[in-house]
C-alpha positions as a printed NumPy array, in Angstrom:
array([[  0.   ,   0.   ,   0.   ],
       [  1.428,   3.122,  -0.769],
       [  2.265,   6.103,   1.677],
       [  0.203,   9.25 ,   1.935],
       [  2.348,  12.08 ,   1.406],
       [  2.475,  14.279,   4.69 ],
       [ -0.125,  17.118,   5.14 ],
       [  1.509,  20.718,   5.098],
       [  1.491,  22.604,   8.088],
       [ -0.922,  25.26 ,   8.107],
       [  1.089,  28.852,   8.327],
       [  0.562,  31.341,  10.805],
       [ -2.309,  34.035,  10.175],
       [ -1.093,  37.267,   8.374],
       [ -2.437,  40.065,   9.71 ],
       [ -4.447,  42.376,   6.783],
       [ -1.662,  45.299,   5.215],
       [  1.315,  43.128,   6.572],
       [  3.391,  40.192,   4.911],
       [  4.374,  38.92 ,   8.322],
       [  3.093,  36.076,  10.295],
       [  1.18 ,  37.255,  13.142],
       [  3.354,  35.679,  15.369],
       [  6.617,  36.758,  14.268],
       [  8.422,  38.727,  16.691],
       [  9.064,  42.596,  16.006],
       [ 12.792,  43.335,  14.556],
       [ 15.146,  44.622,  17.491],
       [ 16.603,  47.475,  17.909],
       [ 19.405,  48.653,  15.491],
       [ 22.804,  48.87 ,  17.653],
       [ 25.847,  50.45 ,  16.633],
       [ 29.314,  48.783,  17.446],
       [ 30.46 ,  50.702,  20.03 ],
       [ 32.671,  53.822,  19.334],
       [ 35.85 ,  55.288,  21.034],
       [ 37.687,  58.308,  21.109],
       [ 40.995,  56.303,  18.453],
       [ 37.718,  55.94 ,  16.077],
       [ 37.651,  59.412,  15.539],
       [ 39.941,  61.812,  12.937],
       [ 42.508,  63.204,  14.942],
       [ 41.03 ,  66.847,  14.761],
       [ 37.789,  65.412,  16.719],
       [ 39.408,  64.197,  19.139],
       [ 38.558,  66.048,  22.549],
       [ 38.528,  64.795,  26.321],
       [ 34.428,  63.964,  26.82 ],
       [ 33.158,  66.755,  28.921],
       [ 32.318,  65.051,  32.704],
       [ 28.491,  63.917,  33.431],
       [ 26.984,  61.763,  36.203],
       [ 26.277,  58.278,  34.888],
       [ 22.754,  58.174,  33.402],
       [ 20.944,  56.258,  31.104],
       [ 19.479,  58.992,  29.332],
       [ 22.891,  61.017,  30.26 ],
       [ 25.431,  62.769,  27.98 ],
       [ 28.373,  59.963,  28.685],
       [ 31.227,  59.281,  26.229],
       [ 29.936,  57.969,  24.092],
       [ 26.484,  60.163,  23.236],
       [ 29.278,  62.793,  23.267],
       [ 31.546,  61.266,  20.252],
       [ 28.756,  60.327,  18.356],
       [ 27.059,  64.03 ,  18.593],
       [ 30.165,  65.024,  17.582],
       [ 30.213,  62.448,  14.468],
       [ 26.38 ,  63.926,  13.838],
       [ 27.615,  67.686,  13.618],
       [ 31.064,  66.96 ,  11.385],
       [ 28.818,  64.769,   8.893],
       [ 26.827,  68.488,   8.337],
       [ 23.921,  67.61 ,  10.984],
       [ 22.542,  70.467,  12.728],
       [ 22.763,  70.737,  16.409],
       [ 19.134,  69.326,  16.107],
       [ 19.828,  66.826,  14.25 ],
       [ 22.417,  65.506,  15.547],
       [ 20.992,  65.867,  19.306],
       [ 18.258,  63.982,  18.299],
       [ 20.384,  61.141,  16.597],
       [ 22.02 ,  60.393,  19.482],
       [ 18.629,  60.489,  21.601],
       [ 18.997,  63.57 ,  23.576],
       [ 17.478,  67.262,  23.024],
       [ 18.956,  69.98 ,  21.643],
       [ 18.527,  72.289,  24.887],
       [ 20.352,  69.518,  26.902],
       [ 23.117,  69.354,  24.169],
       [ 23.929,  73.52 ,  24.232],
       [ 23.656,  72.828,  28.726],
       [ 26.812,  70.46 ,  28.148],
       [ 28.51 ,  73.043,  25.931],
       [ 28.156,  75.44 ,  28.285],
       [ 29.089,  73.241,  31.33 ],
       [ 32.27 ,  74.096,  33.282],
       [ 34.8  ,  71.322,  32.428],
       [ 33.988,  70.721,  28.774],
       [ 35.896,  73.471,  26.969],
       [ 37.215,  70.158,  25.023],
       [ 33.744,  69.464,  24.172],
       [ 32.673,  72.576,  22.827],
       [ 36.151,  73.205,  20.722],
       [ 35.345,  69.822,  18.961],
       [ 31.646,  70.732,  18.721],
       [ 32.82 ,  74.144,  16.816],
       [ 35.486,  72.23 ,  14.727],
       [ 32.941,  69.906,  13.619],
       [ 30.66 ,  72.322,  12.764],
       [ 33.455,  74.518,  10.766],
       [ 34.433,  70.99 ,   9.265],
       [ 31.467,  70.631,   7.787],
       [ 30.861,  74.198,   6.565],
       [ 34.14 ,  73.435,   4.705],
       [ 33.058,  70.129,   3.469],
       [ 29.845,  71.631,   1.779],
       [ 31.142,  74.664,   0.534],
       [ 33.663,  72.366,  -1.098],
       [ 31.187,  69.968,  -2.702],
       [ 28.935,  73.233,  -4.153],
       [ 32.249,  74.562,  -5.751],
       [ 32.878,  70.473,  -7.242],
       [ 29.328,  70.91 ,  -8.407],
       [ 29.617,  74.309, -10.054],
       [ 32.661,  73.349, -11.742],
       [ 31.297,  69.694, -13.049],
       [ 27.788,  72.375, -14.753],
       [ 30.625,  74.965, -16.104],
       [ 32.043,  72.057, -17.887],
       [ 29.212,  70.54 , -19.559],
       [ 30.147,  68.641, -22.654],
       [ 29.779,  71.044, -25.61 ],
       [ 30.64 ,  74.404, -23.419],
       [ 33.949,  75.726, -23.021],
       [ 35.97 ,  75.621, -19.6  ],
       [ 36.409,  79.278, -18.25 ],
       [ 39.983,  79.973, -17.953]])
């Protein structure tokens, strides 16, 4: 006698507007390796400004990667909020006594930046001046 071939399990339910099962669990959180002070260009490199351990604190880390935010042409906004943390909190710990390192590489990233985009809008001028079938400007 021959063998029945096995029944399929059902799947789980999809839930209507999703491709998921309904039981799949939700994607974690996306976690960055984490970053220290050698990971940074040289002219970045500061000494963090101190803070009381917190978990919604400015610690060394928040502090390098706000810093990373700003250099990469992020507002102060911006890059506060990329890192978690407000913007009024961010210009506190500028401010704070003790983190004159800080607020250096907070205004070199920020001037870095400004450099780096004024340099890509003169690239980009230059690549339209040359269009093919227009002279270069000498």
């Amino acid at each position: 006698m021959p063998h029945a071939p096995a029944r399929p399990t059902p799947s789980p339910p999809v839930t209507p507007g999703s491709t998921a099962p309904a039981s799949a669990p939700a994607p974690g959180p996306i976690t960055a390796p984490p970053l220290k002070m050698d990971d940074l260009p040289g002219f970045l490199r500061f000494t963090p400004a101190p803070v009381k351990a917190r978990r919604d604190g400015w610690g060394e880390e928040v502090q390098l990667r706000f810093i990373l935010h700003l250099a990469c042409g992020a507002s102060v906004s911006a890059a506060a909020r990329g890192v978690g943390r407000s913007r009024s909190t961010a210009y506190m710990l500028y401010a704070k006594a003790g983190a004159e390192s800080f607020a250096r590489a907070w205004d070199t990233a920020l001037a870095f930046a400004r450099v780096a985009r004024m340099a890509a809008a003169s690239r980009a001028a230059n690549r339209a001046g040359r269009a093919p079938g227009r002279e270069t400007p000498r």
